[in-house]
C-alpha positions in Angstrom: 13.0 -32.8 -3.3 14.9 -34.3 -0.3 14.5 -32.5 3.3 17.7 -30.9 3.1 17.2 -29.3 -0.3 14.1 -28.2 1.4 15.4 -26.6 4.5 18.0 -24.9 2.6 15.0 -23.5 0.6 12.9 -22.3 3.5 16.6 -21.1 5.5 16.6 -18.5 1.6 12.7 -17.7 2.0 12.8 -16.8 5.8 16.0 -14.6 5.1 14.3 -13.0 2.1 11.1 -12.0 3.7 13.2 -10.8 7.4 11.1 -8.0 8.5 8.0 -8.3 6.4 5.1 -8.1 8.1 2.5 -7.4 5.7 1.9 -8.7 3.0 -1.0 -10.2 -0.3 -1.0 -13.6 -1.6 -1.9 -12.8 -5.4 -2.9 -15.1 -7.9 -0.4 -15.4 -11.4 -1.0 -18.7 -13.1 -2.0 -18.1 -16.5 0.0 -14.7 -17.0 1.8 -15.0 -20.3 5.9 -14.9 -19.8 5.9 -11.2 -21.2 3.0 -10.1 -19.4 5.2 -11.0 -16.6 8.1 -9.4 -17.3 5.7 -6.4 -17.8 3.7 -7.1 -14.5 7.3 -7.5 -12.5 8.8 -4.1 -14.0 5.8 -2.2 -13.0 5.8 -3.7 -9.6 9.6 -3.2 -9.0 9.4 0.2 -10.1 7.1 1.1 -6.9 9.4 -1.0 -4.9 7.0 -3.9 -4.3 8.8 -7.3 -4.9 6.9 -10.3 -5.7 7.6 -14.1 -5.0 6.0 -17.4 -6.4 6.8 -19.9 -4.0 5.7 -23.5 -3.3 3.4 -23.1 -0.4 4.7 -25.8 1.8 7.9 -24.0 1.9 5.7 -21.1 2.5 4.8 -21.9 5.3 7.7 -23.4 6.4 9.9 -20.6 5.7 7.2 -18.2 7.7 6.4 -20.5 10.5 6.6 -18.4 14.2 6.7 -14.9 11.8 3.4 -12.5 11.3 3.2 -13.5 8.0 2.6 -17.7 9.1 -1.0 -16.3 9.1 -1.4 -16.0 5.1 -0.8 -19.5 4.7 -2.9 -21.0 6.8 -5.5 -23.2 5.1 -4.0 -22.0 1.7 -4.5 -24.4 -1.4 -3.5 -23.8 -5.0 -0.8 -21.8 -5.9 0.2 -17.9 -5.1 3.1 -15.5 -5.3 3.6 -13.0 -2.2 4.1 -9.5 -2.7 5.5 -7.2 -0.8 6.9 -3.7 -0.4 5.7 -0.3 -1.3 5.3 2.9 0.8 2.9 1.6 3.0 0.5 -1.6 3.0 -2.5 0.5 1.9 -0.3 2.1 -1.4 0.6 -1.9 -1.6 -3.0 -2.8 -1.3 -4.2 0.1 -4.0 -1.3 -0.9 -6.3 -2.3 -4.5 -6.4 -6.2 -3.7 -6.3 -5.4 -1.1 -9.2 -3.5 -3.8 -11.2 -6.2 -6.9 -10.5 -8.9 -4.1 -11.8 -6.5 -3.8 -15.4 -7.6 -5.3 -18.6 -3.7 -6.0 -19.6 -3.0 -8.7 -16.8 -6.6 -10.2 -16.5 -5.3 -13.6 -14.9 -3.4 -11.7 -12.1 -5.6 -11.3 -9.0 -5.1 -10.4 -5.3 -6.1 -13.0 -3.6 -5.5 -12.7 0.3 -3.4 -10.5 2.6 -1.8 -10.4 6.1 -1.7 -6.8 7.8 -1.0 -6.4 11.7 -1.0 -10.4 11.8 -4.3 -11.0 11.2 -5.4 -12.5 7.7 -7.5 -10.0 5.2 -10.0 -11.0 2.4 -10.2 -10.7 -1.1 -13.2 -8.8 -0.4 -11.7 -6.5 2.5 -8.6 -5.9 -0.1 -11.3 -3.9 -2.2 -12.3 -2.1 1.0 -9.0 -1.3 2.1 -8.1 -0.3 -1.5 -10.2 2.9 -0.7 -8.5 4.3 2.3 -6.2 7.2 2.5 -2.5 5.6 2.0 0.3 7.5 4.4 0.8 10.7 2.1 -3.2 11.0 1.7 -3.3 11.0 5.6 -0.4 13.4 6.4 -2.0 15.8 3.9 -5.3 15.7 5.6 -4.0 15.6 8.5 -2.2 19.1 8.0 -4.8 20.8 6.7 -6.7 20.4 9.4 -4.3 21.2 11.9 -3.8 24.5 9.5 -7.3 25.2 8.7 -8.1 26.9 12.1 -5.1 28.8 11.9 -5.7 29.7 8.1 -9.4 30.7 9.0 -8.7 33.6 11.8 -6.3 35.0 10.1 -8.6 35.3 7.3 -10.9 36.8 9.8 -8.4 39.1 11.5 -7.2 40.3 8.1 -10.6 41.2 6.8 -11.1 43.6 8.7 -7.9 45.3 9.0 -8.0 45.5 5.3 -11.2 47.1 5.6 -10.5 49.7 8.0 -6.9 50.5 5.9 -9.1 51.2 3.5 -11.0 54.0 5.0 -7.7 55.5 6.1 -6.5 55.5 3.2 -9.2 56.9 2.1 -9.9 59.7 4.5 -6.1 60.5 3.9 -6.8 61.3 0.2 -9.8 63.5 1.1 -8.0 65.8 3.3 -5.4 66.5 0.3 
């Protein structure tokens, strides 16, 4: 492949992956052509896109970007994937799909999140954490919990003490 034909290449690649700043380096070789197709569907259905590229023009097409950091020192071959909610709902969806019996030769291999390269091993980790929804759900519930606890305690005992009124009321009838 001459330089040009190269550049042109990495000029697609840089273009395509504009604004992506996070991202896992998966393994695909030795998925079946169907079980691709599947494997893509599912993927494009959650909004994650995925990319098998040559990893010279990897890094070319990355060089000076957040994501030059996932090829660094990279040998063999690896698709990039991309997308999702967050990078933790990418992580879990990745994680989820490396863990399933239907695409056993597809594995997350590495990752870039806030510029710094991640392991296979801290994938797993990271696989575990609350994803965006998770958090804003905990996240309100403890900001309403308080709230949600004294008027359970305020109510108590206003209920109790209508309760004797109404009470008393129906005696003196």
């Amino acid at each position: 492949m001459s330089k040009y034909v190269k550049n042109l290449i990495a000029d697609d690649l840089r273009k395509r992956l504009e604004g992506v700043d996070e991202a896992l380096l998966v393994n695909v070789i030795g998925v079946d052509a169907n079980k691709t197709v599947l494997l893509r569907r599912q993927l494009r259905e959650k909004n994650i896109s995925l990319l098998v590229v040559k990893n010279s023009l990897a890094v070319r097409a990355t060089e000076g970007t957040p994501l030059a950091a996932a090829f660094e020192g990279l040998n063999g071959t690896a698709a990039l994937c991309w997308g999702g909610e967050d990078f933790i709902t990418l992580v879990k969806e990745i994680v989820g799909l490396d863990k399933d019996d239907e695409f056993e030769a597809f594995q997350a291999r590495s990752g870039i999140m806030e510029g710094e390269a991640v392991s296979r091993e801290r994938l797993q980790e990271i696989s575990k954490w609350p994803n965006r929804q998770e958090q804003l759900s905990i996240l309100s519930g403890q900001i309403l919990g308080p709230g949600a606890n004294l008027s359970a305690q305020l109510r108590g005992p206003a209920g109790q003490l209508a309760s004797q009124v109404k009470q008393k009321g129906e005696e003196g009838n």
